[in-house]
C-alpha positions as CSV (number, residue, x, y, z in Angstrom):
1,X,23.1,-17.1,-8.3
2,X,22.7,-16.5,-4.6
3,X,21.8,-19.2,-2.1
4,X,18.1,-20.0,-1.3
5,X,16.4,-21.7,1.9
6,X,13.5,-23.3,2.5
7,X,11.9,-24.3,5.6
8,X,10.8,-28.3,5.0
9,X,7.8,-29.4,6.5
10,X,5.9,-31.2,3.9
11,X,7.0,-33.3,1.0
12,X,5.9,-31.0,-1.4
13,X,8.1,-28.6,0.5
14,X,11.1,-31.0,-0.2
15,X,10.3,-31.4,-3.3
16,X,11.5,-27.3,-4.2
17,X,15.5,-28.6,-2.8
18,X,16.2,-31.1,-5.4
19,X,19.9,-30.8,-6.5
20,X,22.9,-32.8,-7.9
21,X,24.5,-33.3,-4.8
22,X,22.9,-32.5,-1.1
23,X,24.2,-33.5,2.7
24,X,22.8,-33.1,6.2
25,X,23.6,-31.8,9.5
26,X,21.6,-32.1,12.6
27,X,22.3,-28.7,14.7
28,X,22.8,-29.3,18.0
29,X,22.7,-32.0,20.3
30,X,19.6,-34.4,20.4
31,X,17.9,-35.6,23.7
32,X,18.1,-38.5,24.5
33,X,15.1,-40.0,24.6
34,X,14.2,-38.6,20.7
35,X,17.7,-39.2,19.5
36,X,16.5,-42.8,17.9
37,X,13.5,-41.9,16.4
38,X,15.3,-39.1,15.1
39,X,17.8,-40.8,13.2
40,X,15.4,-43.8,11.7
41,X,13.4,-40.7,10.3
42,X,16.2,-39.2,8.7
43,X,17.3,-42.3,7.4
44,X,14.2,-42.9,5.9
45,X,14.2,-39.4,4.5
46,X,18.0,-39.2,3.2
47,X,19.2,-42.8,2.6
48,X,17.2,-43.3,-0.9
49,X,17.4,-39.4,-2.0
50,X,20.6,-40.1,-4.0
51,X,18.6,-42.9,-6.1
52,X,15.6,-41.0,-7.4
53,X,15.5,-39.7,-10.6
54,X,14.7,-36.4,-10.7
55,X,13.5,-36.8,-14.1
56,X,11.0,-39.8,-13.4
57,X,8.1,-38.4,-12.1
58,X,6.4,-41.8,-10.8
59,X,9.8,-42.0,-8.8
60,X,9.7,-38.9,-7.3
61,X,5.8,-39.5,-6.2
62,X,6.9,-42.6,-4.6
63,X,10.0,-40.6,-2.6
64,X,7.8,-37.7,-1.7
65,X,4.7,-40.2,-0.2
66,X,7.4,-42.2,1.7
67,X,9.1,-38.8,3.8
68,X,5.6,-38.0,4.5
69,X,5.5,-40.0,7.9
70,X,9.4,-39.3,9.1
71,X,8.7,-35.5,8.5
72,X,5.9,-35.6,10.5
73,X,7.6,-37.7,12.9
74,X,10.3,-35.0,13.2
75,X,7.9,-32.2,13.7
76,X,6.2,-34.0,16.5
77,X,10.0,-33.9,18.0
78,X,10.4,-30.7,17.7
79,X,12.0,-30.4,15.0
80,X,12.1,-29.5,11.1
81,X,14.4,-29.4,7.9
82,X,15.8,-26.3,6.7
83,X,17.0,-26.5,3.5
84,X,20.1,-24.1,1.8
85,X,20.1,-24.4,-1.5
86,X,23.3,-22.7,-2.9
87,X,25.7,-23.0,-6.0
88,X,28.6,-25.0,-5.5
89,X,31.8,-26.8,-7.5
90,X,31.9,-30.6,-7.3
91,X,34.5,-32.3,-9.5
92,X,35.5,-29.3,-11.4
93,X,31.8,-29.3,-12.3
94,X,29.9,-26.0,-11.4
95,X,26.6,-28.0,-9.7
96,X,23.5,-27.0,-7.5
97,X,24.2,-28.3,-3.7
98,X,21.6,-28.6,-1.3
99,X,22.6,-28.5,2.5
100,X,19.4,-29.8,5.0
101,X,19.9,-28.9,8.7
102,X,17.6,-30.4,11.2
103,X,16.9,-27.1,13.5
104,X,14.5,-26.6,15.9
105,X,11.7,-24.4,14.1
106,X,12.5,-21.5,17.1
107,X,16.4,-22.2,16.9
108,X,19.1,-19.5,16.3
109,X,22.5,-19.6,14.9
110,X,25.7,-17.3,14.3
111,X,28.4,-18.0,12.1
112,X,32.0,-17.8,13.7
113,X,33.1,-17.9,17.0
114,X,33.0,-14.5,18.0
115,X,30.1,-13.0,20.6
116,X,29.9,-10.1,18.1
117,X,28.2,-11.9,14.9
118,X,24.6,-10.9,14.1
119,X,22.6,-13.8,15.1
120,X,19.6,-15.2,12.9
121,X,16.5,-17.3,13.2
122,X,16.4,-20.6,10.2
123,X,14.2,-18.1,8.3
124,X,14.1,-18.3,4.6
125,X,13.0,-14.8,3.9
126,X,16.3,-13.6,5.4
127,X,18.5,-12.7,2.9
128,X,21.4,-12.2,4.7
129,X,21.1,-14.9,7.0
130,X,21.0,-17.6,3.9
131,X,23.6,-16.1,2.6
132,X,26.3,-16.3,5.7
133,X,25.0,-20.0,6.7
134,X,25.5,-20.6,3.1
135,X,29.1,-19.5,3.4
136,X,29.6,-20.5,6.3
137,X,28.7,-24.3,5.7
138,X,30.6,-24.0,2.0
139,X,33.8,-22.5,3.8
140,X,33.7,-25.0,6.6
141,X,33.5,-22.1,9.2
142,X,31.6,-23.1,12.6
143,X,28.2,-22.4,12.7
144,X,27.1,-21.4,16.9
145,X,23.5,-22.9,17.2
146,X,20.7,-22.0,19.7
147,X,17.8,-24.2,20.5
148,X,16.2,-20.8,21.7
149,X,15.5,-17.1,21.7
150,X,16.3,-17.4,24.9
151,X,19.7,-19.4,25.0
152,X,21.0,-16.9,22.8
153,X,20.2,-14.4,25.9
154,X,21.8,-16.7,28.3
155,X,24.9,-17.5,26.3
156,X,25.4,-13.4,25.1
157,X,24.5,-12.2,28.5
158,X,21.7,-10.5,27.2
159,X,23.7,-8.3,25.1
160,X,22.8,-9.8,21.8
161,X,23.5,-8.7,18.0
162,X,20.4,-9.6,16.5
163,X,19.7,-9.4,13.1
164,X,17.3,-6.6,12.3
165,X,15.8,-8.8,9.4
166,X,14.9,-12.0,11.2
167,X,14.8,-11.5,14.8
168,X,13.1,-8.0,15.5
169,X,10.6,-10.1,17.4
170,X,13.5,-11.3,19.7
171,X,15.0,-8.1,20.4
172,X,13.8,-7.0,24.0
């Protein structure tokens, strides 16, 4: 099964990235001034997730009303959850593992360290995009992240690989 993504803004968005076994990242380096309200809403969003049973539906209504506030909260920072859902071994158990990144919604990454990778906007649709970050995160290879379009210009000196798929609106 290849790996899936989903860009979270609502609860009923995070409700499609259930798994068995999920962690997050924040991409990037948060401002100062956002940095605590960032955290308490991903606190409030991540620290009960491993207690609710997928399979108890009143639970789950209860989860999904109480994120409703911190993902707003993050969106009014700038900032949103994108979700990689992707197979994975935990335990000698073969197991469905979600990873959430906290991007900014215009953000870019590449995977590697080398100026040559293709880069890609956090866009589901893009299969090939999910598919390295997927690797990427499940190989433990770094991941470069962009806040912008234009970082990625700045820090490729303009001479960027984009990917054809994702970013056709970013080539200039």
């Amino acid at each position: 099964m290849p790996p899936t993504a989903i860009l979270i803004r609502t609860p009923t968005d995070f409700s499609k990235t259930f798994s068995e076994v999920f962690q997050h990242f924040t991409m990037g380096t948060l401002r100062r001034e956002i940095e605590p309200v960032v955290r308490k809403c991903l606190e409030a969003i991540f620290n009960d997730l491993a207690y609710v049973a997928r399979d108890d539906p009143d639970m789950v209504t209860a989860y999904l009303d109480s994120i409703a506030g911190p993902l707003t909260l993050l969106q009014a920072a700038g900032l949103v959850i994108f979700a990689v859902i992707r197979p994975a071994i935990v335990a000698e158990m073969k197991c469905r593992m979600t990873d959430y990144l906290v991007v900014s919604p215009n953000g870019r990454f590449s995977v590697g360290k080398e100026m040559g990778t293709l880069v890609h906007q956090f866009d589901p649709s893009c299969e090939a995009g999910v598919a390295e970050l997927a690797k990427a995160i499940s190989a433990k290879i770094p991941v470069r992240f962009f806040v912008t379009p234009e970082a990625v210009g700045r820090a490729y000196e303009h001479n960027v690989p984009w990917c054809q798929d994702c970013c056709l609106g970013d080539l200039v």
